[in-house]
N, C-alpha and C positions, 0 to 999 in steps of 0.2 A: 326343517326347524320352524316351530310355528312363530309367526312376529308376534303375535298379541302377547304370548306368556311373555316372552323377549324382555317386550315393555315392562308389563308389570313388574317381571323380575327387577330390571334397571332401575324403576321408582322404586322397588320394595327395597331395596340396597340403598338409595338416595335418602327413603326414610330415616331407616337404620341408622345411617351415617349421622345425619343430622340429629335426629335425637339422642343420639349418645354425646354429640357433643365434641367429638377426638376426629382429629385427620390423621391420618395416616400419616409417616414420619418420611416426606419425601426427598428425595437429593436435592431439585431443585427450592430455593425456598421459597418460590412462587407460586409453583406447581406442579403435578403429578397427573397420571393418566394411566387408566386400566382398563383393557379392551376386552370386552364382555362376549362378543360376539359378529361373526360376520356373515350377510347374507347378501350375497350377490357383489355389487361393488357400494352397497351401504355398508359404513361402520358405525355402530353404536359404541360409544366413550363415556365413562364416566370421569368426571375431571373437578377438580379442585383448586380452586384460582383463589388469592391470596384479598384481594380486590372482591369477590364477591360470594361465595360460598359454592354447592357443589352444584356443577351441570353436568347433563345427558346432552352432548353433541349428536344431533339427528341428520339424518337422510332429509328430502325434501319432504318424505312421506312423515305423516302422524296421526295417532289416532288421542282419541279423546281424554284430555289430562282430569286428574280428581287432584283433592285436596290443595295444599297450599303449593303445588307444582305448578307453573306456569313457561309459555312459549318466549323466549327474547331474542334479540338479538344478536350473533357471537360469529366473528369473523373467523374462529379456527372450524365451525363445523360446518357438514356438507350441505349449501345454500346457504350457508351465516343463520341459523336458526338453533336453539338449542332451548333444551329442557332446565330451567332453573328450579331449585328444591331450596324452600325457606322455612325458617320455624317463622310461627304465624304473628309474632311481634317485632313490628318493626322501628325501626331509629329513621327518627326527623331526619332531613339535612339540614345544618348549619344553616343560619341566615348570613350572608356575604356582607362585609362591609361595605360601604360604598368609598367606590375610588375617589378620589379628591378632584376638584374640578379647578379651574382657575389657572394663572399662569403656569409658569412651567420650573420656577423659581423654587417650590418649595417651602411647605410650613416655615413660621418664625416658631421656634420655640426657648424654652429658658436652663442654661446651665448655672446654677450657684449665681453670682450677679453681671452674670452674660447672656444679652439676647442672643441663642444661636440659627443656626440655617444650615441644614446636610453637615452634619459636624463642625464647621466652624464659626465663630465668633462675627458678629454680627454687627452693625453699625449703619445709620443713617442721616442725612440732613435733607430736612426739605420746607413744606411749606400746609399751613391749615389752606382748604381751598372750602368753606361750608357757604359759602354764598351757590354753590352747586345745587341749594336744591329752595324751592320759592320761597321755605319758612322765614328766608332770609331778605329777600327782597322782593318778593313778587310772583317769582314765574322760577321755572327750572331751566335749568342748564340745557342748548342743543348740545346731539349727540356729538360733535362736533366740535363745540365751543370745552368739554372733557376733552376731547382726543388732541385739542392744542394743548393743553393743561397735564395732560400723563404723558404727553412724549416730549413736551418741554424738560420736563424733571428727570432725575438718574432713573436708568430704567433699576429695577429693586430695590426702590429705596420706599420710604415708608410716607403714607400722607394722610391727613386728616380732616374728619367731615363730621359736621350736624347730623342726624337722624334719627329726632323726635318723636315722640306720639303729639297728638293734638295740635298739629299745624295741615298743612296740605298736603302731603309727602306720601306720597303712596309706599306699600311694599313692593311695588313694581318698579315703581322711580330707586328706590337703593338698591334693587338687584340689577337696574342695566349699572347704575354710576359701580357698580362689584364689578361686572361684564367687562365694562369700555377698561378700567383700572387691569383688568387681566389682561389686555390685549398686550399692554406694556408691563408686565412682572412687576407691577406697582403694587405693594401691600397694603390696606388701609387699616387705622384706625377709626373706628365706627362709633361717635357718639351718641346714645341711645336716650339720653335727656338732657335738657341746660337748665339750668338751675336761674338763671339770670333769661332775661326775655330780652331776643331782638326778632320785632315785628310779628311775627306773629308765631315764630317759630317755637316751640314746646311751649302750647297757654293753659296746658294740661295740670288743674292745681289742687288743692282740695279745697278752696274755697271760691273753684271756676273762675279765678282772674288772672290777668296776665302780668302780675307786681311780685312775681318772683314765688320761691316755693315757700309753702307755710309749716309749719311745724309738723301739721296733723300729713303733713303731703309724705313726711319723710317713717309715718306710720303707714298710711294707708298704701302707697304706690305699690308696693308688693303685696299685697293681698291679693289672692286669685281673683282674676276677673276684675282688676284694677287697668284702665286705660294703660298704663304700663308694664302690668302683665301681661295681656291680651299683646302688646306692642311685642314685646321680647320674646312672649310665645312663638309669634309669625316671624318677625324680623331674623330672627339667630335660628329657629329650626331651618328655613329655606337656602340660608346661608353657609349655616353648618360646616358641610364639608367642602367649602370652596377658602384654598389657601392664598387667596386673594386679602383674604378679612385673616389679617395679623393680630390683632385687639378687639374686642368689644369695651366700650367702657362707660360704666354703668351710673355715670352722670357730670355731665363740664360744669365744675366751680360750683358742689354745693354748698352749701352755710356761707354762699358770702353773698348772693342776694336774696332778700327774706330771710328765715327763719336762720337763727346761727346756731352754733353745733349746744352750747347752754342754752338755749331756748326749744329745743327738741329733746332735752334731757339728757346733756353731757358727750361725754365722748364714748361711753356705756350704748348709750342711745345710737349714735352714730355710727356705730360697729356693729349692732345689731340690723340695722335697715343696710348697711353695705354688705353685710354676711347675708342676708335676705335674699338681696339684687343679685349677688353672685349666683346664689341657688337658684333664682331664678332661669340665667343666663345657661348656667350648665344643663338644667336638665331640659331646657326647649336644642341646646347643642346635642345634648345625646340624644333625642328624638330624631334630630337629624341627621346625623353622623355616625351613630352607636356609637362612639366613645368621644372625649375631649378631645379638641385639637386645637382651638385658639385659645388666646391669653385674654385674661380679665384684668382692669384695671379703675382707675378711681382720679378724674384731673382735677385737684385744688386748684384755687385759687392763689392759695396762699399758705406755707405749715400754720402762723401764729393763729388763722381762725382754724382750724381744723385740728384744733389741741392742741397746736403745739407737736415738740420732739415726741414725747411718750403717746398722744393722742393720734398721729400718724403712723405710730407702728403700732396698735390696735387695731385702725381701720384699716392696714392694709395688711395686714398678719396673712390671711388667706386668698388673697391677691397674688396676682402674677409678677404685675409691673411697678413701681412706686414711683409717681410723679409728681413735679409741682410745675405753675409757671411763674413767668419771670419778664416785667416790666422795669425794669432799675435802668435802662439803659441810660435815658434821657432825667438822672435824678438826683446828678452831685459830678462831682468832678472825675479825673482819671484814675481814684480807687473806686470807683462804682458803677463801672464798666459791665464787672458780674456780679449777678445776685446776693446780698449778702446772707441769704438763706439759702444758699450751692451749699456749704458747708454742713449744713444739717439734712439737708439733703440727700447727701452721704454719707451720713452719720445713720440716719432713719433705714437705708438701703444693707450696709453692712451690719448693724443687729439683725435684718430680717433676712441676711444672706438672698438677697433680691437684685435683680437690674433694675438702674433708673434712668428720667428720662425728665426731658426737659423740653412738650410738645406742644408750648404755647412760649413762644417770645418775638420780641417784637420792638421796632422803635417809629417813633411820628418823622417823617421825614412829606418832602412836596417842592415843587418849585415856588410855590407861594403861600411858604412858611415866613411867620411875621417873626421879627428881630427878638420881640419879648418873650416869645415860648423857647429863646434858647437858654437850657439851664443848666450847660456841663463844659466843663473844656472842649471834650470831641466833638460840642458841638454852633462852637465860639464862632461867630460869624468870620475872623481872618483866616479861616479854614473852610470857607463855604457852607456853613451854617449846614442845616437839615437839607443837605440834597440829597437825591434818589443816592447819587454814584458815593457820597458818604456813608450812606444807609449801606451799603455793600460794604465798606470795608469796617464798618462798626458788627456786622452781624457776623458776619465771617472769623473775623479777627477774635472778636471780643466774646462772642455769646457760641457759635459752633466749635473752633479751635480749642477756646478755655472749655469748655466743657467734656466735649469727648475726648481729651488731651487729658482730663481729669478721670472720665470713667463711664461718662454718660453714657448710654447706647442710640440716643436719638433727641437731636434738637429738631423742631419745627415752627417756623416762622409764619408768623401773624403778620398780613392775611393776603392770600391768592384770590383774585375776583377779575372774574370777565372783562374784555373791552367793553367799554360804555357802562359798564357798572359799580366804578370805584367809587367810592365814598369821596366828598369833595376836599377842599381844605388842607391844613398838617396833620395829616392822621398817619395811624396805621394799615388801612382797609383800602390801601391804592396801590398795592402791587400786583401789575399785567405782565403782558407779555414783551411791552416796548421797558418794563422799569429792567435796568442794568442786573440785577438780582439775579434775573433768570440764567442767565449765561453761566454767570459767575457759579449758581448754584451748580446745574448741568454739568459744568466743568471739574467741580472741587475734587479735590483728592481727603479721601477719610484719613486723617494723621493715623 
């Protein structure tokens, strides 16, 4: 028997096959096999694999292929070599999403007005730590001086940071503070602009000064190629797919320094520059991810500047998360314990069938708090006035329990800062690692 006709026979058959289009109707439904011929202890096989279309199983021996027939690789024929027969157009492969990077915790995502995580219901308390990175006081965080700061706190729980355009802040600097924050299943929420200036951090304005945002800022910042474009470009593509970054949110406390939400053009206006920022955020997210995975969000200051009831479920209509924060601690007696804007709150939350959240709160406590800054019962000097270990049971008690006891999915307490760089005085901005909070946090149990 001559081999060369052999061959050609076999490809003329593989043609055939192929351009007609039809397999044969085999038992198996993977595949079939019909033996053409045998010379010596070679067997030539033509075959029909479900996975690739039709092969000539060959000998080690070959002779020279035409048309769109080519040599591959194939573990059933003699030396793993085999004749493949294609019609001459072929199909892309799929481009792969990319796997998720970061702890091991698992995206936060949203059910109806539940943050969840791997099917269930989601909940956290912890602490803002933005003095992390130098817009806030100088210099950034050692690697180090994070890794006290994320293994102090519940490992999964959620925490938040600064990360402006137009201060010093590299996108190098918020992707290790992503890094160190994954090593402990810590989620963060990423603030991508502040609306209110401290030192030097967001001085990014449209009228280039650092006296808070101007009107024109809440038109222009979304414009392509706007310093906060450009910022949210880089910042959220690189981060993307790291389930580290629970939230982006697309600016701390606007209209409440500089420009207020009537002086920008209503709550119309206000909804359109947040509807903007979101679009923003998602399509630098799907650059990097190929699809959404984090939550977008929006931190007032306050509802009554930010429209009010009705002006709050506009601007957060196409939002993830709906948040406000909450200073009342220290501002009236023992019915004003909690915000008396919780209740709207949640009012704004279930019209928009949305989780909320309550990721700035805070009280002035110190050891050398003066007698005259006290201005509540909780905090009457025969009860030890403003101390650290009061501060603990005021926060706990009053602002995390009432809250997520009510519905909240995340209280976060103002403010976590480094040894040696607490803000002086009775403030808020003095909680380390020696203030009693920490433990007390570390330990709590979510009601």
């Amino acid at each position: 028997m001559n081999l060369s006709k052999i061959r050609r026979a076999v490809r003329a058959q593989g043609q055939r096959l192929i351009s007609s289009r039809r397999a044969p109707r085999p038992v198996n439904a993977t595949a079939f096999a019909t033996t053409f011929g045998v010379i010596g202890v070679a067997v030539l096989v033509v075959t029909f694999a479900a996975t690739g279309g039709w092969f000539v199983l060959l000998s080690p021996q070959s002779g020279a292929l035409t048309g769109n027939a080519k040599v591959v690789n194939n573990g059933s024929a003699i030396g793993s070599r085999a004749v493949q027969f294609s019609s001459s157009a072929s199909t892309p492969a799929p481009t792969p999403t990319p796997a998720p990077t970061g702890g091991g915790s698992g995206f936060i995502t949203t059910s109806g007005m539940h943050l969840m995580q791997n099917g269930a219901v989601y909940k956290s308390v912890s602490f803002n730590f933005s003095p992390v990175a130098s817009c806030w006081i100088g210099s950034n965080w050692t690697t180090a001086q994070m890794d006290q700061f994320f293994s102090a706190i519940p490992k999964n729980s959620l925490a938040r940071f600064f990360a402006p355009p137009g201060g010093t802040d590299s996108l190098g600097f918020v992707q290790q503070i992503v890094q160190e924050a994954d090593k402990y299943d810590i989620h963060l929420i990423v603030s991508l602009a502040a609306a209110a200036v401290y030192g030097s951090c967001d001085n990014a304005d449209s009228d280039s000064t650092p006296s808070g945002k101007t009107a024109a800022y809440y038109t222009d910042a979304v414009k392509p190629g706007s310093v906060y474009a450009s910022w949210v470009g880089s910042v959220v593509k690189a981060l993307a797919n790291d389930q580290g970054v629970a939230m982006w949110e697309i600016i701390n406390e606007p209209w409440h320094a500089g420009a207020t939400v009537d002086q920008i053009g209503g709550v119309s206006a206000a909804t359109t520059y947040t509807n903007a920022a979101a679009a923003l955020i998602r399509a630098a997210e799907t650059a990097g991810a190929g699809s959404p995975k984090q939550l977008i969000t929006l931190a007032p200051a306050d509802i009554g500047e930010t429209g009010k009831v009705s002006g709050m479920e506009s601007i957060f209509k196409n939002l993830d998360v709906v948040d406000d924060h909450d200073y009342s601690g220290d501002q009236g007696g023992p019915t004003q314990y909690d915000n008396s804007e919780f209740p709207q709150l949640q009012q704004i939350a279930q019209a928009l069938g949305k989780p909320y959240m309550v990721d700035e709160t805070g009280v002035e406590a110190g050891s050398n708090c003066d007698p005259s800054r006290l201005e509540g019962d909780w905090e009457n000097i025969d009860n030890g006035g403003l101390t650290l270990q009061n501060r603990v049971s005021f926060l706990l008690t009053h602002k995390a329990t009432d809250y997520i006891n009510a519905g909240a999915s995340y209280v976060g307490f103002w403010l976590y800062t480094a040894p040696g760089r607490e803000a002086g005085g009775c403030t808020y901005e003095n909680i380390d690692p020696s203030d009693p909070i920490m433990p007390a946090v570390k330990g709590y149990v979510i009601p």
